[in-house]
C-alpha positions as CSV (number, residue, x, y, z in Angstrom):
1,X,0.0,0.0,0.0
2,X,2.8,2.3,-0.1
3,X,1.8,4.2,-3.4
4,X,-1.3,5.4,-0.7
5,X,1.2,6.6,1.5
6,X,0.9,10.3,2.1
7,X,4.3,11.1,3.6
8,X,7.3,9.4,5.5
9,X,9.8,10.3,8.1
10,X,12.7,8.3,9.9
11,X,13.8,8.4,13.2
12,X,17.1,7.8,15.0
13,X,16.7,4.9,17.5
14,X,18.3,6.2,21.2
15,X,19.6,2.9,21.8
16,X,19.8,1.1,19.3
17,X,21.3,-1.4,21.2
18,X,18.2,-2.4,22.7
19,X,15.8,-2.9,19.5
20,X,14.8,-6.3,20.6
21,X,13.3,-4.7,24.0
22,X,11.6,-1.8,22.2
23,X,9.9,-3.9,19.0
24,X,8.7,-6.3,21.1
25,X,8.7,-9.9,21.0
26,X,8.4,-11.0,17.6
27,X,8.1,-7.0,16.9
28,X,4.9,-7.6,19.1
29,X,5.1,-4.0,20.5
30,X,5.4,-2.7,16.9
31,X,2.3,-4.4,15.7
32,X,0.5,-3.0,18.1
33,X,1.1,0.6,17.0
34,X,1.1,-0.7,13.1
35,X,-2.8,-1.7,13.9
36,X,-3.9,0.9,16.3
37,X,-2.5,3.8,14.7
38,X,-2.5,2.6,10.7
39,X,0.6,3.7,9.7
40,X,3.7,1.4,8.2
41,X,6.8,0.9,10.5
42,X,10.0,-0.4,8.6
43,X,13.8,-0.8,11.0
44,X,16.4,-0.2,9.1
45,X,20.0,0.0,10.7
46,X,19.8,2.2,13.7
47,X,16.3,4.0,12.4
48,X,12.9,3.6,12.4
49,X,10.6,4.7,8.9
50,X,7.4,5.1,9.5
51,X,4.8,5.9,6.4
52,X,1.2,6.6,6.3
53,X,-1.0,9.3,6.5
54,X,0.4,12.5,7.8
55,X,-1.7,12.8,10.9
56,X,-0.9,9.4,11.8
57,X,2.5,9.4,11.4
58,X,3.2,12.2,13.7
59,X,1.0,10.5,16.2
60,X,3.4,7.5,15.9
61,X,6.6,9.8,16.1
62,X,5.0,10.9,19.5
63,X,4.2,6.8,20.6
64,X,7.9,5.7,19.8
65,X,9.5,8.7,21.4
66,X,7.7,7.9,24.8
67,X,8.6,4.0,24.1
68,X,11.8,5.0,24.3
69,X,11.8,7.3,27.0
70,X,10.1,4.6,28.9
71,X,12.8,2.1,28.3
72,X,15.4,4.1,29.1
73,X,13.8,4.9,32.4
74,X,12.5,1.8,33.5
75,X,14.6,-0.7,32.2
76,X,11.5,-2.5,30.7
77,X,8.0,-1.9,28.3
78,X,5.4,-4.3,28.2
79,X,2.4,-4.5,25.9
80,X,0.5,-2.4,28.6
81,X,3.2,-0.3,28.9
82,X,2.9,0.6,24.8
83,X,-1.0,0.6,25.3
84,X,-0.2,3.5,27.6
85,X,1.8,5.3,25.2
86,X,-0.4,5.5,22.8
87,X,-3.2,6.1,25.1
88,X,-1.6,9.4,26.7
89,X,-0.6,10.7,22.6
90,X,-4.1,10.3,21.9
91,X,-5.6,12.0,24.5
92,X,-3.2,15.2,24.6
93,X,-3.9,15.7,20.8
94,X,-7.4,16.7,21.6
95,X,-10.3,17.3,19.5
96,X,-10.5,15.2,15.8
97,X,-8.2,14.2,13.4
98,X,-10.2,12.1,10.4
99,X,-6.9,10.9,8.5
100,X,-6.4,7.4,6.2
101,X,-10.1,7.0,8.3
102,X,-9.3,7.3,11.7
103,X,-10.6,9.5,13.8
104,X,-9.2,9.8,17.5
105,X,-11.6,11.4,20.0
106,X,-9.5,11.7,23.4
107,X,-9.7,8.7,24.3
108,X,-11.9,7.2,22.2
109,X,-10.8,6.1,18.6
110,X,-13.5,5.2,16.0
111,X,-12.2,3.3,12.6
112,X,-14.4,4.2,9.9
113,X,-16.5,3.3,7.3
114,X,-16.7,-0.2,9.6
115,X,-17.9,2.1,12.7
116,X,-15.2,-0.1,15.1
117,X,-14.2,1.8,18.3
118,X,-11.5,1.1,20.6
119,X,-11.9,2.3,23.9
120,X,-8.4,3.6,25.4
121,X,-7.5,2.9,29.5
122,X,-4.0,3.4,31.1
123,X,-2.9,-0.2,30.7
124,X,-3.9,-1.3,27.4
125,X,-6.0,-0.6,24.4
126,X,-9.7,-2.7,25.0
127,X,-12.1,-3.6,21.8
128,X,-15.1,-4.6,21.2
129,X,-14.9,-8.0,20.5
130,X,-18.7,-8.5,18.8
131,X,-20.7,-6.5,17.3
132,X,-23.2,-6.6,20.2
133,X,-20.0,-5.1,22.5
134,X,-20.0,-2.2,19.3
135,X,-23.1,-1.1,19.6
136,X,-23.4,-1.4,23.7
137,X,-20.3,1.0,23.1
138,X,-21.6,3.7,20.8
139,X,-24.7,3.3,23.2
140,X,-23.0,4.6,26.2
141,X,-21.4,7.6,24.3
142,X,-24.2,8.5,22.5
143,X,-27.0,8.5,25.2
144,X,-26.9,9.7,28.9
145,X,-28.8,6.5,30.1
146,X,-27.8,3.7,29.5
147,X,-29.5,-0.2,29.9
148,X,-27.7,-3.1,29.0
149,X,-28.8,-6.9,29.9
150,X,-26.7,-9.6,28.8
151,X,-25.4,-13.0,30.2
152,X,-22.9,-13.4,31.8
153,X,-19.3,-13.1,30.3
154,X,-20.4,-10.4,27.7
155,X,-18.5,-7.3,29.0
156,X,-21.2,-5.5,30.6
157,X,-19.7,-4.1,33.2
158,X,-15.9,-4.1,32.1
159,X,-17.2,-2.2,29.2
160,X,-18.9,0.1,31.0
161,X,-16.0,0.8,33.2
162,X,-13.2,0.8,30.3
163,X,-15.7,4.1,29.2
164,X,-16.2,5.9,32.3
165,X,-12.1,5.6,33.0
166,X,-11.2,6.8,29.3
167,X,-13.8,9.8,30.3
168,X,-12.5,10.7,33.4
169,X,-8.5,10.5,31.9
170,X,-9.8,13.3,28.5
171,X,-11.4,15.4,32.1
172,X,-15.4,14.6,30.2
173,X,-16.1,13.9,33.9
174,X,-15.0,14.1,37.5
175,X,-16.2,11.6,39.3
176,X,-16.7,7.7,38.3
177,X,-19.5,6.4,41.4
178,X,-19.7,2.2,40.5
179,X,-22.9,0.6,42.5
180,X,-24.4,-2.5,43.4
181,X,-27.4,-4.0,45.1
182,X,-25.8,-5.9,48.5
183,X,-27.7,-9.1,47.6
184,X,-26.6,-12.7,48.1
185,X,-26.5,-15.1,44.8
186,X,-28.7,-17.8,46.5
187,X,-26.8,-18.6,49.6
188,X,-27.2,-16.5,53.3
189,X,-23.3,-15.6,54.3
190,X,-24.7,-14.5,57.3
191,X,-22.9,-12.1,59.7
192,X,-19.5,-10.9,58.1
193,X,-17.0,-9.0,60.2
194,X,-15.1,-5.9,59.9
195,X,-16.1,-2.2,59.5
196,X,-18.7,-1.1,57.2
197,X,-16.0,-1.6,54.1
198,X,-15.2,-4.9,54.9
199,X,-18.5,-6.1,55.1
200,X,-19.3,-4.5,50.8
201,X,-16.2,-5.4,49.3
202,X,-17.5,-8.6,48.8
203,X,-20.6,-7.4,46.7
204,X,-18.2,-4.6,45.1
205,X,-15.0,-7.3,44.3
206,X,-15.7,-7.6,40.4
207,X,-15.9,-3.6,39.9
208,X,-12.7,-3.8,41.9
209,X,-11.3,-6.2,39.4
210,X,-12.5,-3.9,36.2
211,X,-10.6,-1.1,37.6
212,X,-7.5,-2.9,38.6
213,X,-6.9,-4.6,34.9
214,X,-7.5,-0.9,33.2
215,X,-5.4,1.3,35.7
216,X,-2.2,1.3,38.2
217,X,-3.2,-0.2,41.6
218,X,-1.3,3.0,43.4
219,X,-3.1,5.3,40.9
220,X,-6.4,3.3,41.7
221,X,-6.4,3.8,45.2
222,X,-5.4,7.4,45.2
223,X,-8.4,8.3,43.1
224,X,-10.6,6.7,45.7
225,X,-8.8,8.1,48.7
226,X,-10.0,11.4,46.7
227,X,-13.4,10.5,46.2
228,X,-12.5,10.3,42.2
229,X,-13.7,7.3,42.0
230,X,-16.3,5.5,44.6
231,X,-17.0,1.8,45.1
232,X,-20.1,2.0,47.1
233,X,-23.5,-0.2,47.8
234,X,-26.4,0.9,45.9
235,X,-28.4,1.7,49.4
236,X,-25.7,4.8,49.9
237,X,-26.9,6.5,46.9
238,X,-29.6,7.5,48.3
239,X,-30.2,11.4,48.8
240,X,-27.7,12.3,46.4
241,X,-27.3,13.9,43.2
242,X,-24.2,13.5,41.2
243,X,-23.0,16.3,38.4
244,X,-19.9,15.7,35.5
245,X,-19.8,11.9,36.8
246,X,-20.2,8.6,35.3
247,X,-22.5,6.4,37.4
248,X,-22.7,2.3,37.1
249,X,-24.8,0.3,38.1
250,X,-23.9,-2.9,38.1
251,X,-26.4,-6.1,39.0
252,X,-29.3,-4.2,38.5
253,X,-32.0,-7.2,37.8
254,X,-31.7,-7.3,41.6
255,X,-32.5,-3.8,42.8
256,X,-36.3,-3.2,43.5
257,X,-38.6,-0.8,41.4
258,X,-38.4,1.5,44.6
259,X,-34.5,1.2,44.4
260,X,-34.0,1.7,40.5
261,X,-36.3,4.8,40.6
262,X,-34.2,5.7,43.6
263,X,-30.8,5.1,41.1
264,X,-32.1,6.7,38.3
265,X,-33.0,10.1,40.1
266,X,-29.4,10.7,41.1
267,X,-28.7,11.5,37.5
268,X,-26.9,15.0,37.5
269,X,-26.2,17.6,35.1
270,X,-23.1,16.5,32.9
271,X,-23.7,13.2,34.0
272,X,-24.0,10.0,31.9
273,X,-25.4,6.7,34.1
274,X,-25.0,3.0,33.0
275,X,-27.1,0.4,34.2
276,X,-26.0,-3.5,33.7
277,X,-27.8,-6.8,34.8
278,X,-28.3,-10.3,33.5
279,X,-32.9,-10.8,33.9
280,X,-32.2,-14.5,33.7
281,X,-30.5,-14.4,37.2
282,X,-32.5,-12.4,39.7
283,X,-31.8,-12.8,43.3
284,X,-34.3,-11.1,45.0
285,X,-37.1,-13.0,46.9
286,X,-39.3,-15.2,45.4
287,X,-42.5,-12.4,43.8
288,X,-40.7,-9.8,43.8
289,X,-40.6,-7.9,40.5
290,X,-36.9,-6.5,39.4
291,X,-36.7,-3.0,39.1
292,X,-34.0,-3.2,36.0
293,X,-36.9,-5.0,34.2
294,X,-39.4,-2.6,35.1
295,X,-37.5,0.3,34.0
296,X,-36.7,-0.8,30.7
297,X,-40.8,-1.4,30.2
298,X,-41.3,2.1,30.9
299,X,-38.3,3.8,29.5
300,X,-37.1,2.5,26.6
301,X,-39.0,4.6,24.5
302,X,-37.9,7.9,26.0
303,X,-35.1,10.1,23.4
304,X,-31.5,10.0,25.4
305,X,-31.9,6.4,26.9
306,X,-30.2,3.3,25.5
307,X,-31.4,0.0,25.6
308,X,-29.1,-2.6,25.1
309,X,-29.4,-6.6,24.9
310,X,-26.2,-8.9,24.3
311,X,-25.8,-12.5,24.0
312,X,-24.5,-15.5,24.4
313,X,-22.6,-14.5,21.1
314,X,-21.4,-12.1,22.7
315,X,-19.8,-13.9,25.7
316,X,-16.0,-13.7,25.3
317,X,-14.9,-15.5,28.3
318,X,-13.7,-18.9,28.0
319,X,-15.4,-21.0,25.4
320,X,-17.3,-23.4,27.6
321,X,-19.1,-20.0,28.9
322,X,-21.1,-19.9,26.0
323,X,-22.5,-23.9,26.2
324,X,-23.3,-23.1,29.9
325,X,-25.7,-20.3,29.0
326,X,-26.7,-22.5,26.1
327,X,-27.8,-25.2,28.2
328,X,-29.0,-23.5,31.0
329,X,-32.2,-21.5,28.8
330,X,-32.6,-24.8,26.6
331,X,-33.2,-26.5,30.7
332,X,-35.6,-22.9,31.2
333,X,-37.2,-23.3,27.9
334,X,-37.9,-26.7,28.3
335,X,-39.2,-26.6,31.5
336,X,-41.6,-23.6,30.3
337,X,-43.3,-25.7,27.7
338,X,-44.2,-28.6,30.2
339,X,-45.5,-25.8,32.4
C-alpha cells in the first residue's frame, strides 16, 4: 500500500542497542502501533521509517518517542506499557483528526466506514470484541442512560468501566461512582466482620477487578482516597445527586422498582449513568418484580436512553461460557413448555 502513503519520516533509535526490547517480541510492541494507529513501520540499521497518512504518522513519532523514554527509564516496556503510550498521545492531541479514516476522540478512537471503536485505559487498548459489545459501546457515548442486559461473560460491566475511565482521563467527567445492590447469589453468608467496608467489598469485588486490569493499583487507590472514583452499595446512593460523573450500576435485575427509581434520580447535570444486569439471574425474593426489568418497560421509548441486549454470542470469556448459558435457557425453555 505504499503508493497510498501520504508522507514518510525516519527516526534515530536512542539505543539502538536495545531494538529487541523496544519492537517487542516478535516486533509484538510494533504491531500494536502498526494496527492501532494505521501507519507502516519499517527498522532499518539504527532507524525507524514510519509511512502513512500524515496525521498518523506524527501520532506514531509521538508513541515511539515515549517507548523510548520509557525504556530508558524503566529498564523494561510491556504491551500495557505501549498501550499507555499510545493512550496518553491520543488524548493530549485533543479534538478530531479524520486521517487514512481514523478519527481519535481523546480517548476514544472510531475506525471508519466499519464504525469499530476502541476504547483507550492506562494499561492497554480494550475492543469490542462482537458487534453486540459495538453497539453497547456507541450506546454509552451517544446516550446519557444507558440499559444493558446480557449473560454473563459479555462485557457489561468491564465495558462500561473501560468508558467511564477513558472519560475521566480526557477530564469529560469528574467523578466515576460504581454501585451494586448488596444481595446474596442464592446462599445467606450471614454475619461478616469488619467495618462497614469490609462487610461490601464482597458485593463490590468484580468492579474492583474492572478497575485494577485498566489502571495502576497506586493510581487506583489514590483516586478513591480522593473521592475520584467510589465503590459504594447501591443503598448509599440515596439522597444524592451526582453532576460531571459517570454512574454504574452494576447487577441491577436485583434492585427493587423502589430502588432503580431511587438510582435513576441521582442522575446529574453532565452526568452519563449506565445500568447493567443479566434478567435471567434475579436474586431477590421469590414475587418480587426487578426494578431493571421494570424500568426498561417504561423507558425505553424515551429520546437519550439506550437499551441494550447482548448475548450469548457475545460472551467472550472462555469458550465453555457460551455452552453453559446455552444449556441452562434450553433446561428454562424446556421446562416452560411442560409448564
Amino acid at each position: 500500500m505504499a503508493e497510498k502513503a501520504k508522507l514518510e519520516i525516519v527516526i534515530q533509535l536512542k539505543s539502538p542497542e536495545r531494538q529487541l526490547e523496544l519492537f517487542g517480541p516478535a516486533d509484538s510492541h510494533l504491531r500494536l502501533v502498526r494496527d492501532t494507529l494505521d501507519v507502516r513501520l519499517t527498522a532499518r540499521g539504527n532507524n525507524l521509517l514510519i509511512a502513512g497518512k500524515a496525521g498518523n504518522i506524527n501520532i506514531a513519532a509521538q508513541v515511539i518517542d515515549k517507548m523510548q523514554k520509557h525504556l530508558l527509564r524503566h529498564n523494561f516496556l510491556t504491551a500495557d506499557d505501549v498501550a499507555g503510550c499510545i493512550a496518553e498521545v491520543t488524548v493530549s492531541q485533543g479534538g478530531e483528526r479524520a486521517e487514512h479514516g481514523l478519527t481519535v476522540e481523546a480517548g476514544i478512537q472510531r475506525e471508519e466506514p466499519e464504525g469499530a471503536v476502541t476504547v483507550f485505559s492506562h494499561k492497554k487498548v480494550i475492543k469490542p470484541n462482537t458487534k453486540g459489545q459495538l453497539r453497547y459501546i456507541e450506546a454509552m457515548l451517544n446516550n446519557d442512560l444507558t440499559f444493558c442486559i446480557g449473560p454473563a461473560g459479555t462485557g457489561k460491566t468491564y465495558l462500561a468501566v473501560a468508558v467511564a475511565v477513558s472519560m475521566l482521563r480526557k477530564k469529560q467527567i469528574r467523578r466515576i461512582i460504581l454501585a451494586r445492590p448488596a444481595v446474596e447469589a442464592g446462599e445467606k453468608l450471614g454475619f461478616l466482620p469488619g467495618d462497614i467496608q469490609a462487610k461490601v467489598n464482597p458485593y463490590l469485588r468484580p468492579l474492583f477487578d474492572a478497575l485494577e486490569d485498566m489502571m495502576e493499583f497506586g493510581q487506583m487507590r489514590k483516586l478513591m482516597e480522593l473521592d475520584i472514583i467510589e465503590l459504594i452499595p447501591l443503598a448509599f446512593m440515596r439522597g444524592r445527586t451526582l453532576n460531571e460523573s459517570v454512574i454504574i450500576c452494576d447487577e441491577a435485575q436485583n434492585t427493587s422498582p423502589l430502588q432503580m427509581l431511587m438510582i435513576l434520580t441521582r442522575l446529574g447535570h453532565g452526568s452519563k449513568m449506565i445500568i447493567t444486569g443479566d434478567i435471567t439471574q434475579v436474586d431477590l425474593p421469590q414475587g418480587q418484580k426487578s426494578g431493571m426489568i421494570e424500568a426498561i418497560d417504561r423507558l425505553r421509548r424515551i429520546r437519550g436512553i439506550g437499551v441494550v441486549e447482548l448475548s450469548r454470542g457475545d460472551i467472550v470469556r472462555h469458550r465453555l461460557v457460551q455452552n453453559i448459558v446455552r444449556a441452562y435457557r434450553n433446561k428454562r425453555t424446556t421446562a416452560k413448555k411442560q409448564g
